[in-house]
C-alpha positions in Angstrom: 4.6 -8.7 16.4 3.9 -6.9 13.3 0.7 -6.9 10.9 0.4 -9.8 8.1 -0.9 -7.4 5.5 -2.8 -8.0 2.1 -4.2 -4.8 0.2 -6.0 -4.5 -3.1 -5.2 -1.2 -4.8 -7.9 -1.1 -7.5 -6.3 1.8 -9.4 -8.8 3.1 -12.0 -10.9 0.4 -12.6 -14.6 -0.6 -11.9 -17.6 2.0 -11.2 -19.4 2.3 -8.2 -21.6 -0.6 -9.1 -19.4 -3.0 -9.8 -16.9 -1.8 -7.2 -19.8 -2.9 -4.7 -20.7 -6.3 -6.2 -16.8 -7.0 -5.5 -16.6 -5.2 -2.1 -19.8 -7.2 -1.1 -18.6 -10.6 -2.7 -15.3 -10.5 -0.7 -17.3 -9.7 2.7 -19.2 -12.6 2.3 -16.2 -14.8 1.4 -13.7 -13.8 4.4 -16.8 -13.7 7.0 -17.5 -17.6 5.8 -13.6 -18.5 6.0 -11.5 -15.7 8.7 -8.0 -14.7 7.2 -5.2 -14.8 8.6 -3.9 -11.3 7.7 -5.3 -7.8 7.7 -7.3 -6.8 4.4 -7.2 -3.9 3.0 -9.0 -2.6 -0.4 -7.8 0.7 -1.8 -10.5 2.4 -3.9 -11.0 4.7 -6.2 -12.7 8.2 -4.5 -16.2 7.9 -5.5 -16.8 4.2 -4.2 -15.0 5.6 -0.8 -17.7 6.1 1.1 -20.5 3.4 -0.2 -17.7 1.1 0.2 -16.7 2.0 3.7 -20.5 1.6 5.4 -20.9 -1.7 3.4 -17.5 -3.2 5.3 -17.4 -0.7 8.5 -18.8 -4.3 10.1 -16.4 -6.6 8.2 -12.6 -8.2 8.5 -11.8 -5.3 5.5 -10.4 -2.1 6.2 -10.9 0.4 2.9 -8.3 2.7 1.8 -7.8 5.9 -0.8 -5.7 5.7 -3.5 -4.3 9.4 -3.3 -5.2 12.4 -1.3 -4.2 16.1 -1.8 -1.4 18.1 -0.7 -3.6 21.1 0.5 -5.8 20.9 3.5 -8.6 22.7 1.9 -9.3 25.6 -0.8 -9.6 26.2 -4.7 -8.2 23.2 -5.9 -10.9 22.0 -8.6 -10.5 18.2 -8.7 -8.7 17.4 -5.7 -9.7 15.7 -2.3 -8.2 16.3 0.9 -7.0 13.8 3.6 -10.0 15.2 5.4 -12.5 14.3 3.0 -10.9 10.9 2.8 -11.2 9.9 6.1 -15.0 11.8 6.7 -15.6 8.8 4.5 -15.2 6.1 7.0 -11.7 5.0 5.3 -8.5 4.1 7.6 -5.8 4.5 5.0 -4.4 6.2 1.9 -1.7 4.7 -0.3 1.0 7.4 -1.3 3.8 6.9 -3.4 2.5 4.9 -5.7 4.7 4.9 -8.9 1.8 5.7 -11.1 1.2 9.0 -9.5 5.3 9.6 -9.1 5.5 9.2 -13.2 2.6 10.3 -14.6 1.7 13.0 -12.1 4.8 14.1 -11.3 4.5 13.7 -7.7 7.9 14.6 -6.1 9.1 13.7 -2.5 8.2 17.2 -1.1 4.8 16.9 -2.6 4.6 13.3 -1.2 5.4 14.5 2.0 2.9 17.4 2.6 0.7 14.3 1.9 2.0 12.0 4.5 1.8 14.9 7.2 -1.8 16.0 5.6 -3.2 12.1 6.5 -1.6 11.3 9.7 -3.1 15.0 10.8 -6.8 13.6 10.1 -6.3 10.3 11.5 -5.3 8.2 7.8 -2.9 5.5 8.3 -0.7 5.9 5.1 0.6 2.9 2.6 3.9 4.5 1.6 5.0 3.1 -1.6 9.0 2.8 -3.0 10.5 1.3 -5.3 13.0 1.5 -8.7 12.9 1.5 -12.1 14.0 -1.1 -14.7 17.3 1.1 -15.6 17.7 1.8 -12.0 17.5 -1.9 -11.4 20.2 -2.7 -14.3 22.5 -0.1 -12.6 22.0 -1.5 -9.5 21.0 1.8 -7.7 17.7 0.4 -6.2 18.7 0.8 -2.7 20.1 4.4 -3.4 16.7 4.9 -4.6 14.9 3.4 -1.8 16.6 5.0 0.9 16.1 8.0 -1.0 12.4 8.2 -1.4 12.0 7.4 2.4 14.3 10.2 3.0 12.4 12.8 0.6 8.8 11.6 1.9 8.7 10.2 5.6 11.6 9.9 7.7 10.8 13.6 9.2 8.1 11.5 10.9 8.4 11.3 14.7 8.3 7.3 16.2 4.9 8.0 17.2 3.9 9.2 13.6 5.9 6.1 12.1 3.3 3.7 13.9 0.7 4.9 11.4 3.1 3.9 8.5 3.0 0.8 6.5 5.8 0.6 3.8 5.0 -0.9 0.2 8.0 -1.7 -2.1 7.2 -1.9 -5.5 9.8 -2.7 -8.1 8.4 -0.7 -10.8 9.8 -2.8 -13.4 7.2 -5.4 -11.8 4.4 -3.8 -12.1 1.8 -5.0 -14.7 4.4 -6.3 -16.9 4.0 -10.0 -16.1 7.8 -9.7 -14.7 8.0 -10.4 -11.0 11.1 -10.1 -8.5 12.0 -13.3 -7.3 12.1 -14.0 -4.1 15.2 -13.7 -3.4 15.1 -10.4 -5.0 12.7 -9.2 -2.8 13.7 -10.3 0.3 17.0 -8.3 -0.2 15.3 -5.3 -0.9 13.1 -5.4 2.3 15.5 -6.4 4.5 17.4 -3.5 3.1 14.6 -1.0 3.6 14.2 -2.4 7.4 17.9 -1.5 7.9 16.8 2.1 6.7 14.0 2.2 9.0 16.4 1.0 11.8 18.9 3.4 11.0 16.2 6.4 11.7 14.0 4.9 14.9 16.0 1.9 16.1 15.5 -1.8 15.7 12.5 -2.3 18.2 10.4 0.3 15.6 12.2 -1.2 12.4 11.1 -4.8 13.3 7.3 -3.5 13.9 7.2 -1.9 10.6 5.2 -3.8 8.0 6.7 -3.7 4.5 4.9 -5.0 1.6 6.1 -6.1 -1.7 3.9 -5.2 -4.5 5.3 -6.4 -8.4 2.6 -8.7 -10.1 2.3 -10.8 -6.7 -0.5 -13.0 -7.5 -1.7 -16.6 -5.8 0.9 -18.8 -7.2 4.2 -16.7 -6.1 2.3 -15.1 -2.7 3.4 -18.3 -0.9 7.2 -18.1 -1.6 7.5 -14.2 -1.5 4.9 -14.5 1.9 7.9 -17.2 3.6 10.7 -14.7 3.1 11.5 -13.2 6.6 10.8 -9.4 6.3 8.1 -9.5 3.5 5.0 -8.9 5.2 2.7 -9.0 3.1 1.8 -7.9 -0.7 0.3 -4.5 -2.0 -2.1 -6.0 -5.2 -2.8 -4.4 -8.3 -4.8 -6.8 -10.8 -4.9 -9.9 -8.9 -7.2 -7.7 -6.6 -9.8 -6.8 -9.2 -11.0 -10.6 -8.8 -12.4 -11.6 -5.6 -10.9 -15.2 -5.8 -7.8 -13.8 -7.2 -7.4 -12.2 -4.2 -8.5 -14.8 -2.0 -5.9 -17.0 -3.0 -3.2 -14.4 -2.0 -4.5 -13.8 1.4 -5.1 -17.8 2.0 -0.9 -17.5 1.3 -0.8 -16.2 5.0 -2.7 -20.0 6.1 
């Protein structure tokens, strides 16, 4: 049976202080009332490690947001997979469409990444998804197929257990504009094909893909129903612990 998932990505928002008034206010609110999915909060680098001994005890697993595509070395600014996960943090979101477009992240750099985590032991939110003209052209699965193909389908079966798949519509994203449901579920159930094209349909129908386009408490139930969404990848709706609440109580 594969994971129910709900992860907050925080992007760059809150410092360390506040980052632990909300870490420590969503502890205290999923250990009164279990969910009924996995949490996951993806944080920025310095709150990594504060965050991660506050919840190593907790429902919540704590993710990075990025990690470099170098092991180690003179590379002023960056942090390694290694780092990451000396922190106490299971996972690493890769992918994301922020770093794609405004840090020109390309699939080979993306995939040094993806083998850089899973060698230290990072479970990796891989993240896909088109454009608003790619959309209109109706090349999103071209794209999607694309980016798996450029990023992680070198991975063994093994490997691919440590891979959870986010599919973000980046036309979605911030802009108020969501993919309906319908939408959605095409997409995924497109991207499972992929996945079953590569390692078979007993590994496709364990992988958990996650949409993540403004989802947010009042769509999370529809989107949540669809057959091969598993769960949502959360941008702002994660920044406010009963924001986010409300999408994981979608899984009840």
């Amino acid at each position: 049976m594969r994971k129910h998932i709900v992860a907050g990505n925080w992007k760059m928002n809150k410092n360390l202080q506040e980052g632990v008034a909300l870490a420590t206010e969503l502890k205290e609110i999923l250990a009164a009332e279990a969910p009924n999915c996995d949490v996951i909060i993806g944080t920025p680098f310095i709150h990594l490690a504060t965050v991660s001994e506050l919840l190593k005890d907790s429902c919540i697993a704590v993710s990075a947001e990025n990690c470099a595509n170098h092991d180690k070395g003179a590379y002023t600014g960056e942090v390694s997979a290694e780092m990451v996960k000396s922190t106490g943090a299971e996972y690493v979101i890769l992918g994301h469409s922020e770093r794609r477009e405004y840090y020109a992240e390309t699939p080979e750099m993306l995939k040094e990444k993806v083998d850089l985590a899973l060698a230290n032991g990072l479970k990796v939110i891989f993240c896909i998804g088109e454009s608003l003209e790619q959309r209109e052209n109706n090349e999103q699965e071209a794209v999607c197929k694309a980016e798996l193909a450029g990023s992680v389908f070198h991975l063994s079966a093994e490997q691919w257990k440590n891979i959870v798949i986010a599919y973000e519509p980046i036309w979605a994203i911030g802009t108020g504009k969501t993919a309906t449901a319908e939408q959605a579920e095409e997409i995924h159930a497109f991207i499972r094909s992929c996945v079953a094209e590569v390692y078979g349909q007993e590994v496709a129908d364990e992988t958990s893909i996650l949409y993540g386009g403004s989802c947010k408490g009042s769509n999370a139930p529809e989107l949540f129903g669809k057959p091969d969404i598993d769960g949502g990848l959360i941008g702002g709706a994660s920044l406010k612990a009963a924001d986010f609440k409300a999408i994981i109580d979608a899984w009840k």
